[in-house]
Backbone bond lengths (Angstrom), bond angles and torsions (degrees), N, CA, C in turn:
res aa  C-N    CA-C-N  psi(-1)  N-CA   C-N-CA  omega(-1)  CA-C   N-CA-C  phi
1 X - - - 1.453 - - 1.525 108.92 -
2 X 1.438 104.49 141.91 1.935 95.28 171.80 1.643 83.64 -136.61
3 X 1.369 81.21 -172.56 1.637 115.61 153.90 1.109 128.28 -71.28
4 X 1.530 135.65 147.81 1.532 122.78 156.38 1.389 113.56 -142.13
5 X 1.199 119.02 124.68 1.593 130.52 -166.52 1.306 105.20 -64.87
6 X 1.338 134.71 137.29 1.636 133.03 170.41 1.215 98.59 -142.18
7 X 1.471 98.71 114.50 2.001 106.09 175.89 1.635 102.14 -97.53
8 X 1.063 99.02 172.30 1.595 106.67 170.06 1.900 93.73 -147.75
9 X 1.734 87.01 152.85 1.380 111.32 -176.24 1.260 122.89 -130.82
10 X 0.817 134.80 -176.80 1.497 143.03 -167.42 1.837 99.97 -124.06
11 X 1.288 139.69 57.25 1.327 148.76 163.49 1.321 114.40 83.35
12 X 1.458 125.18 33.14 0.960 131.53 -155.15 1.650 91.52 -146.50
13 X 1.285 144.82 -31.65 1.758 132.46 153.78 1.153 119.42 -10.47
14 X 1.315 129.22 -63.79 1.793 114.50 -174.73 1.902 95.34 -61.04
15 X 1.184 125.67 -59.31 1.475 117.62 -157.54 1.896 104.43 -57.76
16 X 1.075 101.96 -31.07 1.604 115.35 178.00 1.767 121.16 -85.93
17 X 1.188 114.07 17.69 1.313 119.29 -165.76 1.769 102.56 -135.26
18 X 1.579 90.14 -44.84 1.432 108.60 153.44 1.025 147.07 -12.15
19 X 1.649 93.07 -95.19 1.841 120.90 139.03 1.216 125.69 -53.14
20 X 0.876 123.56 -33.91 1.784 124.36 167.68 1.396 108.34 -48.21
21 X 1.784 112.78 -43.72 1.429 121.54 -148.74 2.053 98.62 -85.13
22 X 1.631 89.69 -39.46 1.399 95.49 160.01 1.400 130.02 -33.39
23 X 1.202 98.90 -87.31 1.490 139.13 162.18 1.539 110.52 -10.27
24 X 1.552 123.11 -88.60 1.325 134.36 170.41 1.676 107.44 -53.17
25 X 1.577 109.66 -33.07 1.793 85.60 -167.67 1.745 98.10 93.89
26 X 1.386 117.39 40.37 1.534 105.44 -173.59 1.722 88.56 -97.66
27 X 1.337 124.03 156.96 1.165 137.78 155.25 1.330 123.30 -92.07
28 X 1.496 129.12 -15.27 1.290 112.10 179.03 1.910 106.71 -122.86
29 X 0.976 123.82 124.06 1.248 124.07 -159.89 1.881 96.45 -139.32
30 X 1.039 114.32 107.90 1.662 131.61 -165.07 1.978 98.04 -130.11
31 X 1.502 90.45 117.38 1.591 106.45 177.35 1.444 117.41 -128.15
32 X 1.261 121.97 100.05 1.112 106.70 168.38 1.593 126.48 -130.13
33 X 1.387 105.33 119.96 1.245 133.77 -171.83 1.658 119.15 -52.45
34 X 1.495 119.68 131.34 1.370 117.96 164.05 1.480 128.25 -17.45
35 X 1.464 122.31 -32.48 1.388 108.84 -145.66 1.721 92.46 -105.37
36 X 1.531 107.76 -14.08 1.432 129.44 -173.59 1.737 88.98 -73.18
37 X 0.897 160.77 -5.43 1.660 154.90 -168.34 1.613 91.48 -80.71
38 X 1.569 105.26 167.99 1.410 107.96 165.58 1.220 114.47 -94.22
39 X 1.514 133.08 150.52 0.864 156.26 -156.29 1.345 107.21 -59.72
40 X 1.732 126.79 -62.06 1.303 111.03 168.72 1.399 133.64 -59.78
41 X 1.395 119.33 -4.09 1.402 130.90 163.64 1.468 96.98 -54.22
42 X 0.951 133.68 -43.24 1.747 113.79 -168.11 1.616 136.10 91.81
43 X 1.643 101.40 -11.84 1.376 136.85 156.89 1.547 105.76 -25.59
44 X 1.685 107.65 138.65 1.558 101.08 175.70 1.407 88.02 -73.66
45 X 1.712 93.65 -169.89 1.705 114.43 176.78 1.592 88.10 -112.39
46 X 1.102 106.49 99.39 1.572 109.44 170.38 1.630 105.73 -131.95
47 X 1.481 129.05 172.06 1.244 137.34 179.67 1.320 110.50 -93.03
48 X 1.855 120.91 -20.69 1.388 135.32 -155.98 1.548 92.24 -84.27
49 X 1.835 91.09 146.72 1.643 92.78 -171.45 1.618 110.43 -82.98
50 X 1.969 94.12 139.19 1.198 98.97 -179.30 1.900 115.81 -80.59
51 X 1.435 99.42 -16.48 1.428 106.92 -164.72 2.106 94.32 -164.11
52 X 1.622 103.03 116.60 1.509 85.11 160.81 1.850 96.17 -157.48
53 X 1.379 103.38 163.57 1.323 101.68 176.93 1.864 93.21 -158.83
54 X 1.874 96.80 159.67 0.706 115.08 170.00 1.910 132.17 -106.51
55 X 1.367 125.49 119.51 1.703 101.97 176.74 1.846 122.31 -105.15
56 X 1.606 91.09 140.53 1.908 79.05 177.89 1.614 80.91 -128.48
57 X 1.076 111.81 123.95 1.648 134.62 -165.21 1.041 104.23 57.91
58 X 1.762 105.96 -114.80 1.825 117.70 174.46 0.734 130.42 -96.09
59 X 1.277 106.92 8.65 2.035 131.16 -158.40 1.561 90.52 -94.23
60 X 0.883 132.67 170.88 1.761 148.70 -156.84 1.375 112.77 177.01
61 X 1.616 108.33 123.55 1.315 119.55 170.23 1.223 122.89 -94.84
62 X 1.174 169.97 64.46 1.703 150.42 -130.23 1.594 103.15 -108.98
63 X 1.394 113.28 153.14 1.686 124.58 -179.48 0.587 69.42 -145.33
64 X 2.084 103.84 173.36 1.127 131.96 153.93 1.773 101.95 -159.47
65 X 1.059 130.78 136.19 1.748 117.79 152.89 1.156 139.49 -40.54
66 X 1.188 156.75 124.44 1.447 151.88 -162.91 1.523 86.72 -61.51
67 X 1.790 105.98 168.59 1.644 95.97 177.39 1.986 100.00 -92.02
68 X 1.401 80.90 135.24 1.753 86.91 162.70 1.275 129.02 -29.75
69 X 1.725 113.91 127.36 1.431 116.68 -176.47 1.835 94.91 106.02
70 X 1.271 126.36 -25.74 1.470 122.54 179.49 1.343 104.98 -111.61
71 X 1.613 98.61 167.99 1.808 101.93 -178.85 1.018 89.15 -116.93
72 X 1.794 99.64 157.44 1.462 106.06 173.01 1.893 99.01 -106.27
73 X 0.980 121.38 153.76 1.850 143.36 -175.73 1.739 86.07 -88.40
74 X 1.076 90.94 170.54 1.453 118.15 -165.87 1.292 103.77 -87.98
75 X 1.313 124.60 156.87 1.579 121.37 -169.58 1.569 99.35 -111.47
76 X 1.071 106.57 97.89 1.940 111.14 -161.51 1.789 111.38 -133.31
77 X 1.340 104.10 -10.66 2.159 92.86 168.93 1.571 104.88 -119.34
78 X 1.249 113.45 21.74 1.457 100.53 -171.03 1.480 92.59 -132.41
79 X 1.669 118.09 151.43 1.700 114.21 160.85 1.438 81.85 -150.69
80 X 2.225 97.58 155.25 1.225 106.24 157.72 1.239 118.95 -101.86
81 X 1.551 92.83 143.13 1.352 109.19 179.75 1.620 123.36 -68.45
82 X 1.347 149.65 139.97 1.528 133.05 -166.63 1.429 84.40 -157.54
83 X 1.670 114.87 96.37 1.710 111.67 143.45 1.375 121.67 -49.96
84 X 1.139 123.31 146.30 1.518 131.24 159.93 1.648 110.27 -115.44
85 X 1.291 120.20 156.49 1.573 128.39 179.31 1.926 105.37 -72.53
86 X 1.086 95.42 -37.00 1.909 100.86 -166.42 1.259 105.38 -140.90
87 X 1.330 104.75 167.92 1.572 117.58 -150.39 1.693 101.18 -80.30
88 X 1.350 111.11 -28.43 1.468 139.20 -170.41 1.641 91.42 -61.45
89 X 1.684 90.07 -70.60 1.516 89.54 -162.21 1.814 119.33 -55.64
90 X 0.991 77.63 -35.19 2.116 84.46 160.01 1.708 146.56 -50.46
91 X 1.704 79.66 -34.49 1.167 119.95 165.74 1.275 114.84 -34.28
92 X 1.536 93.57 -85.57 1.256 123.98 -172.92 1.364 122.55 -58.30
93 X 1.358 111.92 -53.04 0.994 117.20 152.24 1.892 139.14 -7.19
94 X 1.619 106.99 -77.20 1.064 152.17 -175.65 1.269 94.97 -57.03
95 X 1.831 121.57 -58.35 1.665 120.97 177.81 1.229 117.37 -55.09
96 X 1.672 102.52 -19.40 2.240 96.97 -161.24 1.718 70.27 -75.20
97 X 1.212 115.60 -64.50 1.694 112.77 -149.32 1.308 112.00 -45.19
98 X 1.375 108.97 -30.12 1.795 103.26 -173.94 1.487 103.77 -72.30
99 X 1.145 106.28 -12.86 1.890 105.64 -170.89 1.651 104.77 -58.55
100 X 1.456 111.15 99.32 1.509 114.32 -175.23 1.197 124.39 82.91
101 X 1.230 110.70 5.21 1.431 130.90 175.95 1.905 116.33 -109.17
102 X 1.274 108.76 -177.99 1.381 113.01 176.82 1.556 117.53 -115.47
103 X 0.922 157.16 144.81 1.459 158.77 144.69 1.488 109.08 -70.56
104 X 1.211 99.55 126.63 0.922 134.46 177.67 1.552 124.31 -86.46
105 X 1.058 112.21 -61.13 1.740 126.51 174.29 1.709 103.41 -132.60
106 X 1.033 145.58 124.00 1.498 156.57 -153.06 1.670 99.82 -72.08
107 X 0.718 137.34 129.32 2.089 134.86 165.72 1.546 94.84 -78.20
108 X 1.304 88.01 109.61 1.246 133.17 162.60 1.455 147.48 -166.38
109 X 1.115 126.76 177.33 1.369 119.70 175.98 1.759 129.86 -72.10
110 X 1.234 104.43 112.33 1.482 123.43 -163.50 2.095 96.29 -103.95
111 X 1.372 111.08 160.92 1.186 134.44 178.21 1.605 101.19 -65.11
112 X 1.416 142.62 -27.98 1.497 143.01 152.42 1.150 125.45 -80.53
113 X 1.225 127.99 -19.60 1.993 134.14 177.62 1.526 95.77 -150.85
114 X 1.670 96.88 157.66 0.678 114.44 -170.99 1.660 97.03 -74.38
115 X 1.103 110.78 -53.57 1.464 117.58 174.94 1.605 123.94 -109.48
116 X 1.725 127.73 137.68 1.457 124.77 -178.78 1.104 120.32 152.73
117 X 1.867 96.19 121.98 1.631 117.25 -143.67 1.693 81.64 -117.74
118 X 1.582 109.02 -174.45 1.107 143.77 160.76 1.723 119.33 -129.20
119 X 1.304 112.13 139.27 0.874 118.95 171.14 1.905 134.96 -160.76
120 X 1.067 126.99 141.95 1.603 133.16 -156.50 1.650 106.28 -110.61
121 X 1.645 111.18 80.16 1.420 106.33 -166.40 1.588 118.69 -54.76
122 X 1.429 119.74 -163.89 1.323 120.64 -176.18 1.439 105.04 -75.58
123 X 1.754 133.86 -9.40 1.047 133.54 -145.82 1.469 100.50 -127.34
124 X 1.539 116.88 23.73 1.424 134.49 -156.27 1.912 118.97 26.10
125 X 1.275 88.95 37.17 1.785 86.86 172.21 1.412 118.75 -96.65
126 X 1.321 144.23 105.52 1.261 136.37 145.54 1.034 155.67 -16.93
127 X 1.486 129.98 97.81 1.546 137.39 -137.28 1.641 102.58 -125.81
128 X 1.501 113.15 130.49 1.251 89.66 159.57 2.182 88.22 -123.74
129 X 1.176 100.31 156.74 1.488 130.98 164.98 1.318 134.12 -92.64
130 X 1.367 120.61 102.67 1.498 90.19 -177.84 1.610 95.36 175.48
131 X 1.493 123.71 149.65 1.284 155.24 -129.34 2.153 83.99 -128.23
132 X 1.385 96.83 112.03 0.972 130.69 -164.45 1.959 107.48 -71.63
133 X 1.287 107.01 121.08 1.611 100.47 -156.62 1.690 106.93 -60.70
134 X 1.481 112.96 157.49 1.236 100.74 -172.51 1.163 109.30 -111.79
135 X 1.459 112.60 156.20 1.832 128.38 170.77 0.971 133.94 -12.20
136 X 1.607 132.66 91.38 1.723 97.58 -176.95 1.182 109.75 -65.28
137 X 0.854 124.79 -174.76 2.172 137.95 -169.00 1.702 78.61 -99.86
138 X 1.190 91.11 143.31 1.857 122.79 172.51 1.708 102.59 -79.64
């Protein structure tokens, strides 16, 4: 059993699911839009996603748009968490997200990892980064 993160947005899910899919390197990226529902569902005819997610292995990201006619609130007590193996790969990481975004806490080396930032992408989602503390020796 895990967890699975599901944000919601304000018409902005496909561009944010997108880039996400970019971003991580996900291969499976599934969008499907309001207007795509069946008809007796009652669904507006909108382009905004009714349902989308992204996978990088077994791990799963899911968005979706609020339904049309509602606002979505700001995504402000929650962040996902994303280990990386190396400090590099974190790195990099951490820069796509700041692209249009804000930092939050700098990626770097903290007293628990070697590396692990914060950051508030362009798509107001909450990220933290960071290289997973290692083993002490037995």
């Amino acid at each position: 059993m895990t967890f699975t993160p599901y944000l919601y947005f304000d018409g902005q899910a496909e561009a944010a699911l997108r880039y996400y899919a970019e971003v991580f390197g996900a291969t499976d990226l599934t969008l499907m839009p309001y207007h795509e529902a069946p008809e007796p569902e009652g669904l507006p005819k909108s382009d905004h996603i009714m349902y989308g997610h992204i996978m990088l292995g077994d791990a799963c990201l899911m968005a979706s748009d609020v339904m049309p006619g509602t606002k979505a609130g700001p995504q402000q007590a929650v962040a996902i968490n994303f280990p990386v193996e190396t400090v590099e790969e974190g790195q990099h990481l951490f820069d796509r997200l700041c692209e249009g975004g804000a930092v939050t806490m700098p990626y770097g080396p903290v007293f628990y990892s070697k590396a692990f930032g914060m950051v508030k992408d362009r798509f107001g989602t909450h990220w933290m980064i960071g290289v997973p503390p290692e083993e002490p020796d037995a």
